[in-house]
ZAKE-258994 format. One record per residue: residue number from 1; x, y, z of N, C-alpha, C, O in turn; residue in three letters. Coordinates in steps of 0.001 Angstrom, whole numbers, plus 500000, padded with zeros to 6 digits. Layout:
// residues N
   num     n_c1     n_c2     n_c3    ca_c1    ca_c2    ca_c3     c_c1     c_c2     c_c3     o_c1     o_c2     o_c3   residuo
   NUM        X        Y        Z        X        Y        Z        X        Y        Z        X        Y        Z       Ala
...
This chain:
// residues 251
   num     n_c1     n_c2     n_c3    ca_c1    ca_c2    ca_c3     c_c1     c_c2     c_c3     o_c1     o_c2     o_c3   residuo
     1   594540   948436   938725   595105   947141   938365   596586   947320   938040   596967   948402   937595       Unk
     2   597467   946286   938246   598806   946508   937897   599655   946294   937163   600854   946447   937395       Unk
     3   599058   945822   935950   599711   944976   935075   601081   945251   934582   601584   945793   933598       Unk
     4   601809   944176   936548   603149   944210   936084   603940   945544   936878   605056   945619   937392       Unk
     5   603004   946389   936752   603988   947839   937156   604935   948105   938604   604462   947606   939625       Unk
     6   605698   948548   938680   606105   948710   939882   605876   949601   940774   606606   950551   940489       Unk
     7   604995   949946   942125   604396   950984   942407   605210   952078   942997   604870   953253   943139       Unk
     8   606604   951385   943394   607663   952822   943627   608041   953614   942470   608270   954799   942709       Unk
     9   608148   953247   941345   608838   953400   939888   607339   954161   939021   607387   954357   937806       Unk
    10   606378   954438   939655   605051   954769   938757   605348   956294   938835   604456   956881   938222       Unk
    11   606278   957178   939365   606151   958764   939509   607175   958958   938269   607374   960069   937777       Unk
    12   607681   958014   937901   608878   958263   936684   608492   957969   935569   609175   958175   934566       Unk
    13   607133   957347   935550   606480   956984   934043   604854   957379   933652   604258   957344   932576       Unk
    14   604474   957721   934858   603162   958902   934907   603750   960263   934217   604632   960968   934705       Unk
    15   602901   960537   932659   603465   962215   932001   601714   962638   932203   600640   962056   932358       Unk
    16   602165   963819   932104   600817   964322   931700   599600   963790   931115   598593   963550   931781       Unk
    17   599719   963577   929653   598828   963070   928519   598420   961110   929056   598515   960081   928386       Unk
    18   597988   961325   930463   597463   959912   930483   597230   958783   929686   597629   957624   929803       Unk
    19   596483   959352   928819   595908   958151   927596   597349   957612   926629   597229   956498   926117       Unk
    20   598329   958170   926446   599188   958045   925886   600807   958103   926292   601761   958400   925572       Unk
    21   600779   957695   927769   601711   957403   928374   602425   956118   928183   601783   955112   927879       Unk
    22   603766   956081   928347   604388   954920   928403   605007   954102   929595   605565   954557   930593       Unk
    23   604694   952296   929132   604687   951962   930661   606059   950727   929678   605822   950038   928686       Unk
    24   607280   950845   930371   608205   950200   930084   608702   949610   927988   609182   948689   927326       Unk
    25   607826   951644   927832   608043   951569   926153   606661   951273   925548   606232   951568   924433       Unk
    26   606261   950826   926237   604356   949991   925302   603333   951082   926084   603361   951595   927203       Unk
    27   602401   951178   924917   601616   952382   925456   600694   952080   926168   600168   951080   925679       Unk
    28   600217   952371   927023   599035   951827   928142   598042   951238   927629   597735   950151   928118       Unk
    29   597294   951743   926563   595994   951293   925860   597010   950092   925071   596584   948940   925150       Unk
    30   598119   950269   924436   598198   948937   923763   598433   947883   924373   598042   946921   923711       Unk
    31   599019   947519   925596   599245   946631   926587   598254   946333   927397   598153   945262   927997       Unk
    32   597298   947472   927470   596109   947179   928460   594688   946390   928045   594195   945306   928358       Unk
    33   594327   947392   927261   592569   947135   927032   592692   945433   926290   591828   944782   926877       Unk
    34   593313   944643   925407   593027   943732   924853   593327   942877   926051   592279   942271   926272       Unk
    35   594397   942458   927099   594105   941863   928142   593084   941939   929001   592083   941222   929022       Unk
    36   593448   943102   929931   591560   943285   930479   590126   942831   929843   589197   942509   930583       Unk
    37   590024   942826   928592   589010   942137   927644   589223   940598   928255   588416   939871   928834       Unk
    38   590411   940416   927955   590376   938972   928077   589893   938285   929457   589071   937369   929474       Unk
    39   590498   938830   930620   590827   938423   931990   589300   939199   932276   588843   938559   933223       Unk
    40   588619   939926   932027   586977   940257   932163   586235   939396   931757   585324   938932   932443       Unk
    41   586441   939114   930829   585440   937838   929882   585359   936585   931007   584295   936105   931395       Unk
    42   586522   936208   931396   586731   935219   932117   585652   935212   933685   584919   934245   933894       Unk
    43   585698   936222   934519   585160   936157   935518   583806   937065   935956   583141   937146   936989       Unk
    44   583743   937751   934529   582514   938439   934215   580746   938154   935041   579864   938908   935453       Unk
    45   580916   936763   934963   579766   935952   935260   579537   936420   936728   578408   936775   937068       Unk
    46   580551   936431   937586   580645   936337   939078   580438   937549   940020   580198   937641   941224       Unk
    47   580692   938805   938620   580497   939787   939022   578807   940620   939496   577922   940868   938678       Unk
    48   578743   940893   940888   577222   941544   941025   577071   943331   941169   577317   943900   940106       Unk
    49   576888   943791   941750   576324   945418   941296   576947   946090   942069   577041   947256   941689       Unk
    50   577680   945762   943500   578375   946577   944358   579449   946083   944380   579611   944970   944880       Unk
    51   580519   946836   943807   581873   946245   943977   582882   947218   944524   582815   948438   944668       Unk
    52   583930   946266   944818   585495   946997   945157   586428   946390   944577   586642   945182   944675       Unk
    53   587181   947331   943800   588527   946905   943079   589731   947112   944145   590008   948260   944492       Unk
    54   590226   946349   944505   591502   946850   945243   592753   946525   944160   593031   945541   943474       Unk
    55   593322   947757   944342   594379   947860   943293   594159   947792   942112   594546   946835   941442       Unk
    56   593138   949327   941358   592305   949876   940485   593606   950029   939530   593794   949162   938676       Unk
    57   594482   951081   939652   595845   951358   939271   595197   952244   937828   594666   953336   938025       Unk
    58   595271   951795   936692   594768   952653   935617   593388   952733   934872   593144   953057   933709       Unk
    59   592535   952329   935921   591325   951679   936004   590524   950838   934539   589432   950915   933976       Unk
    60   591655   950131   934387   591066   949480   932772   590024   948387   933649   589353   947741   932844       Unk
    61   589805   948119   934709   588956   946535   934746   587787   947781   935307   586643   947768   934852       Unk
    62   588151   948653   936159   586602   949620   936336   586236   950551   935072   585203   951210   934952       Unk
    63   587143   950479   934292   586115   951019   932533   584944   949980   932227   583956   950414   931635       Unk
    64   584996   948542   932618   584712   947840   932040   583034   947094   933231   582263   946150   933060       Unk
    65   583191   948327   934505   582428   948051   935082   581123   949378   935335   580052   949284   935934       Unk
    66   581663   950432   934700   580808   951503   934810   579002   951373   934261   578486   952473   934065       Unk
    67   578195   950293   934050   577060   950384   934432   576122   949682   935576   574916   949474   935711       Unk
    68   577598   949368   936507   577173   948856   937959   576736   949835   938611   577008   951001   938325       Unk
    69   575728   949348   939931   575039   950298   941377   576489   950718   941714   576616   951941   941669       Unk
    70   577392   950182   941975   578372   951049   942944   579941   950446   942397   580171   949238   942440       Unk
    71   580788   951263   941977   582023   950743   941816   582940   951705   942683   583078   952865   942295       Unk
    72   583623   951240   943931   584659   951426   944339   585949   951573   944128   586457   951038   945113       Unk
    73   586975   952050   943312   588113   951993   942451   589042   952134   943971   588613   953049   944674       Unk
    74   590116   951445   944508   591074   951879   945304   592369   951671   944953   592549   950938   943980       Unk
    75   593394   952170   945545   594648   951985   945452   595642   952682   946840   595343   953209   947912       Unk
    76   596841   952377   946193   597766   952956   947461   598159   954208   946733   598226   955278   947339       Unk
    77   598435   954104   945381   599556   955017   944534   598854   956381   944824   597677   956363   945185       Unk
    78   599216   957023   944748   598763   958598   944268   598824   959661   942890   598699   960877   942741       Unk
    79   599043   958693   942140   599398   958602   941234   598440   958226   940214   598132   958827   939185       Unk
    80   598083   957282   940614   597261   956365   939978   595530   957084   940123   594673   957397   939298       Unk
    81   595628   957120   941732   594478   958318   942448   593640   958788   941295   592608   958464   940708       Unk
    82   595106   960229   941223   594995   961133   940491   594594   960721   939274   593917   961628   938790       Unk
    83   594704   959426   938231   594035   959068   937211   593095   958580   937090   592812   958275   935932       Unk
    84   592360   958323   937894   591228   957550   938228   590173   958543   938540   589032   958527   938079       Unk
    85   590765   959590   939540   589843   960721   939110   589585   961267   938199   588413   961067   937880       Unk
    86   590358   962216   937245   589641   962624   936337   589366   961661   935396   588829   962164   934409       Unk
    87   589518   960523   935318   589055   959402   934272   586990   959406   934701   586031   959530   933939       Unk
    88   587054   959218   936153   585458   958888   936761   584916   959863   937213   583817   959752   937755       Unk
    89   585592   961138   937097   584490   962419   937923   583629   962774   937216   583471   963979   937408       Unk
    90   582940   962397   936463   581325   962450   936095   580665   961123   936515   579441   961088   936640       Unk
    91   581213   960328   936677   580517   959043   937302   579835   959066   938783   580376   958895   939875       Unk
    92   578734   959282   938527   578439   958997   940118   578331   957696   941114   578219   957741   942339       Unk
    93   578393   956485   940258   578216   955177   940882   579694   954770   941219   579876   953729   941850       Unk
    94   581162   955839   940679   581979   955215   940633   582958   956121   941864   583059   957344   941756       Unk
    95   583675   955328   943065   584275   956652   944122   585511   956203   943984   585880   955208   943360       Unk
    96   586155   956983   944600   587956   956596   944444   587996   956648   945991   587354   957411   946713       Unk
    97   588968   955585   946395   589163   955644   947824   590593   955692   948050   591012   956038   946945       Unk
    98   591847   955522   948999   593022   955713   948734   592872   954460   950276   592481   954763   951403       Unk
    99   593361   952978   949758   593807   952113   950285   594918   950950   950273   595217   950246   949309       Unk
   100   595492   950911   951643   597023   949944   951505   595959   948878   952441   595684   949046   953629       Unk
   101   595480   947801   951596   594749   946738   952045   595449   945665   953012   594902   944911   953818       Unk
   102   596754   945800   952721   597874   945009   953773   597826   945382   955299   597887   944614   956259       Unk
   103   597687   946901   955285   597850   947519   956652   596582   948369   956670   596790   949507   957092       Unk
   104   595248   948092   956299   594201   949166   956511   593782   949265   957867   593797   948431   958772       Unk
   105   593485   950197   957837   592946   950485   959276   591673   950391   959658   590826   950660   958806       Unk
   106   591258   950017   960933   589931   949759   961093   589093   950750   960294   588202   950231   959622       Unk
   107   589213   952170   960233   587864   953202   960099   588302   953222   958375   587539   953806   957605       Unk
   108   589231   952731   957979   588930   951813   957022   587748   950921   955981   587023   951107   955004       Unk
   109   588160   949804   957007   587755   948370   956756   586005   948884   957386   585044   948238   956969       Unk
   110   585867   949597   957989   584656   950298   958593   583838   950768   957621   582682   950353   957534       Unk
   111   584366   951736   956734   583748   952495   955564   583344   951751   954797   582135   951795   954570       Unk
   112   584014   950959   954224   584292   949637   953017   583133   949007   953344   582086   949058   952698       Unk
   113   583355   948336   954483   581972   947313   955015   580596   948095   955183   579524   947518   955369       Unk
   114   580718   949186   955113   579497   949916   955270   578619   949979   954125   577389   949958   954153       Unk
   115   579660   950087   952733   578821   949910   951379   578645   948992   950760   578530   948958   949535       Unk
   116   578584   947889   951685   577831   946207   951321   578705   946182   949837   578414   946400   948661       Unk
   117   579423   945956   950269   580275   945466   948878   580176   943855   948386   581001   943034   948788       Unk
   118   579320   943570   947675   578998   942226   947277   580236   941334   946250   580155   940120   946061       Unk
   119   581140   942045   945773   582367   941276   944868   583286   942371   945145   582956   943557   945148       Unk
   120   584625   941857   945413   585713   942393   945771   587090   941836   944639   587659   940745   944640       Unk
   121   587334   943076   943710   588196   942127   942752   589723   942303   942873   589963   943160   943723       Unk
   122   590868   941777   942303   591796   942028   942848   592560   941303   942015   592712   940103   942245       Unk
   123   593222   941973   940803   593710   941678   939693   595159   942374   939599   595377   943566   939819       Unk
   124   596142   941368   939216   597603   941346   939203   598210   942309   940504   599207   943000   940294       Unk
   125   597651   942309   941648   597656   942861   943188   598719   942096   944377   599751   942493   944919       Unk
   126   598036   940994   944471   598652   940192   946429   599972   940238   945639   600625   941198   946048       Unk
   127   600594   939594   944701   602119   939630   944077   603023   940854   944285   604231   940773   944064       Unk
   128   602522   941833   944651   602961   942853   944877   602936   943233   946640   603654   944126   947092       Unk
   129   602236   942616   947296   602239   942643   948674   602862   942132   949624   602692   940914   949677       Unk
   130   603634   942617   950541   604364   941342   951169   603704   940420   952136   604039   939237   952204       Unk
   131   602778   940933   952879   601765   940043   954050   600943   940109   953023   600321   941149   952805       Unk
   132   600777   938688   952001   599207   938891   950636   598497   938328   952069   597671   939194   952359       Unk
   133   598455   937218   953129   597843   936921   954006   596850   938177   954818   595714   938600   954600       Unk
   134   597736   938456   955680   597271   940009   955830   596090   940548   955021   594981   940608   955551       Unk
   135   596265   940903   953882   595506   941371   952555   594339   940333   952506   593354   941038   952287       Unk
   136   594062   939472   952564   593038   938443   952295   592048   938468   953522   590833   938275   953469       Unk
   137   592886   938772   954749   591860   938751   956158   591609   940364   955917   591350   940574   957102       Unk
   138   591521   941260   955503   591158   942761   955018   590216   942852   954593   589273   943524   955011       Unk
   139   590288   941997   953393   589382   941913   952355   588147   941410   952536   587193   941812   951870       Unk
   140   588028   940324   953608   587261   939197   954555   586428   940084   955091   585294   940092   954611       Unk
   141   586691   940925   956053   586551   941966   956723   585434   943077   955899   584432   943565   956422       Unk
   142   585772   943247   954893   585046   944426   954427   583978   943554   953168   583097   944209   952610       Unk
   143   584137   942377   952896   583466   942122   951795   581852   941614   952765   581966   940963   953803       Unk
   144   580869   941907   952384   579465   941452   952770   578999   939590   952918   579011   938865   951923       Unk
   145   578832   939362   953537   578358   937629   953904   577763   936916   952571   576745   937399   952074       Unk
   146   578257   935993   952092   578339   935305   950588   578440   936114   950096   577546   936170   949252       Unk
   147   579354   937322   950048   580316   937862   948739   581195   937122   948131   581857   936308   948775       Unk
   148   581337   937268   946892   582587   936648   946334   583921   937726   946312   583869   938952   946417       Unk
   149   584962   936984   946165   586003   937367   945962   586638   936738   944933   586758   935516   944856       Unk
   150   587291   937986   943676   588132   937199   942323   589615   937556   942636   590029   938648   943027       Unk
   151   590028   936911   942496   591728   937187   942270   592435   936527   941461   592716   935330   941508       Unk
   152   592881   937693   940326   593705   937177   939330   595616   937255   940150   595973   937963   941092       Unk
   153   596251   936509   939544   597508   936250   939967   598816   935611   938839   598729   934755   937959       Unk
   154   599622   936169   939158   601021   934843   938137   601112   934073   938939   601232   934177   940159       Unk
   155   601019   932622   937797   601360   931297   938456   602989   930910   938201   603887   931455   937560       Unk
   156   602895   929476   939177   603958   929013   938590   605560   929721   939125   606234   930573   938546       Unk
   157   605818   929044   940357   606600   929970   940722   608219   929472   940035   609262   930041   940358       Unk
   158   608175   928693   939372   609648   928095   938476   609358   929243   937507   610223   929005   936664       Unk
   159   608749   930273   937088   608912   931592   936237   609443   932429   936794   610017   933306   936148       Unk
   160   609432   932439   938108   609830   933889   938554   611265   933809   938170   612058   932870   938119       Unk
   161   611381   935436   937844   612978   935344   937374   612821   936968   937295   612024   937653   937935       Unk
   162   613762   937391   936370   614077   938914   936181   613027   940181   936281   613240   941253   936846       Unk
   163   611817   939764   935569   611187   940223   935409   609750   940346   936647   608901   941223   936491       Unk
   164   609672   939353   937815   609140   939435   938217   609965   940464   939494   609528   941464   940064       Unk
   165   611166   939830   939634   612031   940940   940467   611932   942982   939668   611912   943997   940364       Unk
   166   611906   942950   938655   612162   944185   938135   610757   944943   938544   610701   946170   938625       Unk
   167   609785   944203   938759   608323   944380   938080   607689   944631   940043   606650   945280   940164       Unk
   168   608456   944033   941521   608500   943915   942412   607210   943358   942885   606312   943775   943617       Unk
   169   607488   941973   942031   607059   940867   942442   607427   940159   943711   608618   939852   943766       Unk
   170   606606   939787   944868   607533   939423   946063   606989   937740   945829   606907   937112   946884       Unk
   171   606662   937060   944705   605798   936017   944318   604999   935414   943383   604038   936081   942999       Unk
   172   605179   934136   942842   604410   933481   942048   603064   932386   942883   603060   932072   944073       Unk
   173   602128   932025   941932   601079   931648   942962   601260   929721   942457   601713   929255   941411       Unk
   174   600951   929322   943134   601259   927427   942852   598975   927393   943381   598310   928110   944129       Unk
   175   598689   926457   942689   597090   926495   942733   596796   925877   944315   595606   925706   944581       Unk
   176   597668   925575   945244   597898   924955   946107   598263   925843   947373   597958   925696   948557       Unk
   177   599241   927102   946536   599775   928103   947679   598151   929177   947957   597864   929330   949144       Unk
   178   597307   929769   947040   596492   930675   946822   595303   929546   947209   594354   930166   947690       Unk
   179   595042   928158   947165   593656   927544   947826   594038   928096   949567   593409   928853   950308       Unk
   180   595421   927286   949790   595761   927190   951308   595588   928352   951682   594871   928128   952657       Unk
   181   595766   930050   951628   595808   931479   952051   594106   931640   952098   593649   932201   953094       Unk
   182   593359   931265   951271   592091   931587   951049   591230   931150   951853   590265   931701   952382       Unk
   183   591887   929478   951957   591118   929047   953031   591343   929398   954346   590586   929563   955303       Unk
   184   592684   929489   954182   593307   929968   956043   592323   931113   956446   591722   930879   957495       Unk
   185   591995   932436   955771   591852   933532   955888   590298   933656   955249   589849   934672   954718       Unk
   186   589647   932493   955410   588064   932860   955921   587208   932625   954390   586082   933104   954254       Unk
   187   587850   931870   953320   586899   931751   951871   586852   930461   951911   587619   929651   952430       Unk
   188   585638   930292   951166   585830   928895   950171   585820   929015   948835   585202   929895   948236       Unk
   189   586556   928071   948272   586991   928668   946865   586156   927815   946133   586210   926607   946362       Unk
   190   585300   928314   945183   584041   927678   944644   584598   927595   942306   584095   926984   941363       Unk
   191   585862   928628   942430   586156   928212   940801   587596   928500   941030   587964   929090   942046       Unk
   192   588564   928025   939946   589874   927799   939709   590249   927346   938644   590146   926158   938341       Unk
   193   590791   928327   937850   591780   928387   936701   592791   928251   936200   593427   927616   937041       Unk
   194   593399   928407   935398   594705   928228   935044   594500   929387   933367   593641   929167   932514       Unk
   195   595697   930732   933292   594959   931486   932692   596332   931828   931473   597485   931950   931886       Unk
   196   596021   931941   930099   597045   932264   929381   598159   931533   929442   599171   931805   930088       Unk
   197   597923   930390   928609   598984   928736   928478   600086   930092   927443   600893   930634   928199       Unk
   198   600156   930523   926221   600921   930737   925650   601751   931969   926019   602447   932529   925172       Unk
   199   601647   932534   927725   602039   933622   928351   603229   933257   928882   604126   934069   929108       Unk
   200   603338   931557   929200   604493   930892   929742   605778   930938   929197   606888   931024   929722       Unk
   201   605282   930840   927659   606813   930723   926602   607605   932091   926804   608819   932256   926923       Unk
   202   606257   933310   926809   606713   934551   926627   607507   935296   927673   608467   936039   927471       Unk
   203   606933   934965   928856   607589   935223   930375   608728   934538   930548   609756   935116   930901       Unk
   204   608670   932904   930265   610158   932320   930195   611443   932848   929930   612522   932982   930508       Unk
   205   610647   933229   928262   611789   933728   927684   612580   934980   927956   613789   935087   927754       Unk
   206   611856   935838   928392   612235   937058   928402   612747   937493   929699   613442   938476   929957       Unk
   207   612231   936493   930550   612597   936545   932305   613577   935586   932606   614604   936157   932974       Unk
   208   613662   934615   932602   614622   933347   932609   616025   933166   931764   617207   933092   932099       Unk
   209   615163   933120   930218   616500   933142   929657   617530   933971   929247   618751   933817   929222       Unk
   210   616384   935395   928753   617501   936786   928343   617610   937543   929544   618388   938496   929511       Unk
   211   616882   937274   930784   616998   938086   931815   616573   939412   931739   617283   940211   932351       Unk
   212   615627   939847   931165   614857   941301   930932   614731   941765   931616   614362   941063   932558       Unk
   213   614848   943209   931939   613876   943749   933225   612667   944858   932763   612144   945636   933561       Unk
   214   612262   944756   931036   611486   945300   930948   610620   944310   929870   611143   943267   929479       Unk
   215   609493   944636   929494   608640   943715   928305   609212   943980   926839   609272   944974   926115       Unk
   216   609573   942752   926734   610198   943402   924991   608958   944318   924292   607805   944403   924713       Unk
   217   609464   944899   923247   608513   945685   922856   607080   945215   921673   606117   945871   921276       Unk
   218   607485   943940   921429   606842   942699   920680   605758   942871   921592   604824   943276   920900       Unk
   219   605456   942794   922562   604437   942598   923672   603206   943369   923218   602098   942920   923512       Unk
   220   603346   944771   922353   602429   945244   921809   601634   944146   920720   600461   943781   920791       Unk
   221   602565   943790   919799   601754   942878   918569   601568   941756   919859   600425   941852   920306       Unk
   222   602215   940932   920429   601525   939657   921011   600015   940236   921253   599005   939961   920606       Unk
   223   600136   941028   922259   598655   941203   922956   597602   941534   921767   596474   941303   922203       Unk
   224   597569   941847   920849   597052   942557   919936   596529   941310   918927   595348   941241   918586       Unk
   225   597463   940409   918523   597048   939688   917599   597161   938358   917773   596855   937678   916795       Unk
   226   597580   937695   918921   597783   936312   919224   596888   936187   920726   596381   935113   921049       Unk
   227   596788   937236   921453   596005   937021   922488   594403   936825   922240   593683   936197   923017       Unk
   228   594136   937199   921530   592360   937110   920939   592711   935420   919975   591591   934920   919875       Unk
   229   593345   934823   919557   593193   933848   919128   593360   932580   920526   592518   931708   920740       Unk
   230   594100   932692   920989   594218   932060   922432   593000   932327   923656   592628   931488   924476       Unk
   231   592607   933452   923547   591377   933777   924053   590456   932968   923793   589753   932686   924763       Unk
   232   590130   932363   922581   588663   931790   921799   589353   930179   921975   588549   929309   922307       Unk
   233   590715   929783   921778   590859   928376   922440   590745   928332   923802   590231   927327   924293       Unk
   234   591067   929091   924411   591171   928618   926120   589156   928687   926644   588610   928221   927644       Unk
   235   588584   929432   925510   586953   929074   926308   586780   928088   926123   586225   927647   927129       Unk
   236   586919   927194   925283   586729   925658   924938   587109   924825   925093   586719   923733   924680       Unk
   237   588601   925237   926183   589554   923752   926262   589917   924131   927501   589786   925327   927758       Unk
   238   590383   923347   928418   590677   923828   929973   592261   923407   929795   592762   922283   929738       Unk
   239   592845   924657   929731   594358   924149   929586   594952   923615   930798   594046   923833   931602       Unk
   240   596034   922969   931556   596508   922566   932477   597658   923126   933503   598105   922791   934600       Unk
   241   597893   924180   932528   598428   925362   933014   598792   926546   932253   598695   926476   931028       Unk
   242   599158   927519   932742   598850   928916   932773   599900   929963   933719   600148   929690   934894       Unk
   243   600408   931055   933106   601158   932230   933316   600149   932983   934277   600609   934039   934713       Unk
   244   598860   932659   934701   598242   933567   935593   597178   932651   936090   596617   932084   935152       Unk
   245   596659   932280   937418   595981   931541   938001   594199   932733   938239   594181   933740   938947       Unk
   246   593224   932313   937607   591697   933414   937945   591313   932392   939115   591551   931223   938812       Unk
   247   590763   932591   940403   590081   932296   941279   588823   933070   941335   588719   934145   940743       Unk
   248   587714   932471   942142   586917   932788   942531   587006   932064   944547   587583   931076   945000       Unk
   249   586096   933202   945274   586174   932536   946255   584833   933261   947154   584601   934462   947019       Unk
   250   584006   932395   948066   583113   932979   948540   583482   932920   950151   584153   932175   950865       Unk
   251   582751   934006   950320   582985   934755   952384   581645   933844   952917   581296   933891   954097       Unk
């Protein structure tokens, strides 16, 4: 998963001591696990027993899937690879594969489709892709007949600003741009969200108005102590918009 990272810029902030690495100053576990909680909770329901993560990255959403039949973890990085392995090499339900879903290749998309992959997830990913189109007919391809497909995304493309450039963002998603790709490219989209209303002020600010190119370092306490209170309003209230769009979509 990518939360945010830039995948040319990941060989300069990968150290040794994994668990306690720093990703633009904030430590992986403090920036990570309380989101993933959140953005899991959300699409949890949809999830069935054979899956593929495309664009696994530090595998916080496949921690959170390890008592599934089959978890697939992929990526492009090598980097990332390498953490994902020794994070899952006692796992036997869990494989690491090394995939660029934009440009995969048939014996590929061959393998993939071979292990009936019933949910295909794909969290803070196509934003980072330049053909996300491309990527969606891939995914089509390898996911099993009424599979679902989740894709989390940043909305709202009047945000993009510093930070989505720093972060090599080639895109924000409009609920209109991500129906039209989904449908073009072989889904029907059966749920649609609007995700983290109070993520807007924070991205604004720090992308738009001060022009950041990294997460202030506040980002630790936000996630930590204001995201679990926003968490427990947004199950109860359907906000109208949102810093990250959750889809669901079926093949």
């Amino acid at each position: 998963m990518y939360f945010h990272i830039p995948r040319n810029n990941m060989t300069k902030i990968i150290i040794k001591d994994t668990e306690n690495f720093d990703i633009f100053g904030l430590k992986e576990l403090e920036i990570g696990e309380v989101y993933a909680d959140w953005i899991f909770s959300v699409f949890k329901p949809y999830i069935s027993e054979r899956i593929l993560e495309v664009g696994s990255g530090l595998g916080l959403i496949v921690n959170r899937l390890q008592n599934r039949e089959l978890v697939v973890a992929s990526d492009i990085n090598d980097d990332f690879l390498r953490i994902l392995k020794s994070k899952f090499k006692n796992q036997k339900n869990i494989e690491i594969f090394k995939l660029d879903i934009e440009k995969a290749s048939k014996r590929d998309i061959d393998i993939l489709s071979n292990k009936r992959i019933e949910t295909i997830i794909t969290v803070n990913t196509l934003e980072h892709i330049k053909d996300d189109f491309a990527a969606l007919v891939n995914i089509h391809k390898i996911l099993k007949e009424n599979g679902r497909l989740i894709v989390f995304v940043p909305a709202l493309g009047k945000l993009y600003g510093s930070l989505d450039r720093a972060f090599g963002h080639y895109r924000r998603y409009s609920k209109k741009d991500i129906v039209t790709k989904l449908t073009k490219s072989g889904y029907k989209v059966e749920y649609i969200r609007y995700f983290n209303f109070i993520g807007i002020f924070w991205w604004f600010l720090a992308g738009k108005i001060f022009k950041k190119e990294n997460l202030p370092k506040m980002t630790g306490f936000f996630l930590k102590f204001v995201v679990p209170i926003f968490n427990k309003i947004e199950s109860f209230i359907k906000i109208p918009i949102g810093q990250s769009l959750i889809i669901v979509a079926q093949k």
